[in-house]
Every structure is written in C-alpha cells, then in structure tokens.
Steps between C-alpha positions, in 0.01 A plus 500: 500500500220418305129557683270217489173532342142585739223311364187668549122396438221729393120405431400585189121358564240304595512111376141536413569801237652298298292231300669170464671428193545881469747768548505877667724762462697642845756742549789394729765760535421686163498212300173290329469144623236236387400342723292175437331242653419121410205338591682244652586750756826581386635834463741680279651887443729582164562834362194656317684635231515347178888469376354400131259798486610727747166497638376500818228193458614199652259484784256450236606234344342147423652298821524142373750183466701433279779193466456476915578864503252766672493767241323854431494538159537850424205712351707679228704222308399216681841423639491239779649587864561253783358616778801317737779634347339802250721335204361547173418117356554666121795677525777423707652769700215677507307507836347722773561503852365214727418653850447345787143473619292363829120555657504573877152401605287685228776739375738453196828595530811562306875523611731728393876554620633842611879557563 
C-alpha cells in the first residue's frame, strides 16, 4: 500500500525582507529555494540552484517579463527561468523546481511534502 504524501509549510521569512521585484535565498529541508516576490504582490519559490552553471545564484537574479512569462534571469549565463513552473525558456528540458509558496499574515511560507 502506497502512503500518501504530508504536506507541510515552513516560514522562511518576513514579507518585508524581501524587496519587491527581488529574490532571497531560504533553506527548506536542506535544499536552496528562491524565493521572490512581485510588486504586484505576487509571490514565487524555485530552486536556487543554477542547472546551467551549477551555481547557487538564482535568488539574485534580474526578476522581469518576458513573452507573458515571470522570469529570473540567471546571474551567470543569463538563462531565463519561469518563476510558475521553474522551466528554462532557452532550453527545453531544463528547469528547476517550482515550490509551492503562501504569506500567512506577515510571514512567507513554503510547502514541502514528507512521506
């Protein structure tokens, strides 16, 4: 029989520590997220690490649109990464992980499933 998956929140921060239109770095379960927010209020969490570059720099990326896609552009090679879905807009098959993010009152939060 198979077990079905916990999901589990954690805050991460503060919605005010992170500027809008910019990205921080967390650490949910031993991994680097980005997590970024828009200044439309919006708010978005994809794996920090760069799959081009292998470099942990995503968070500080240039958060922008482009094609109707929120991107980060990576600081390294300038690869672009939607921030929905963490695909890679210049190569296909080539992404990051989206997570799942929320603020509760002030707090920002990101899920993560446990078995």
């Amino acid at each position: 029989m198979r077990r079905a998956k916990k999901a589990n929140w954690i805050s991460v921060c503060e919605l005010d520590d992170i500027v809008p239109d910019t990205g921080v770095c967390v650490l949910v379960c031993g991994e680097q997220v980005a997590v970024f927010r828009l200044s439309g209020g919006g708010l978005h969490a994809i794996g920090n690490v760069d799959p081009v570059s292998g470099a942990s720099v995503l968070a500080r990326g240039i958060v922008g649109n482009l094609g109707g896609q929120v991107v980060v552009a990576s600081p390294i090679h300038k690869q672009h990464f939607d921030l929905r879905t963490g695909a890679c807009l210049e190569s296909p098959g080539v992404g990051v992980r989206a997570w799942p993010v929320r603020c509760e009152g002030c707090t920002v939060q990101v899920r993560y499933d446990t078995a």
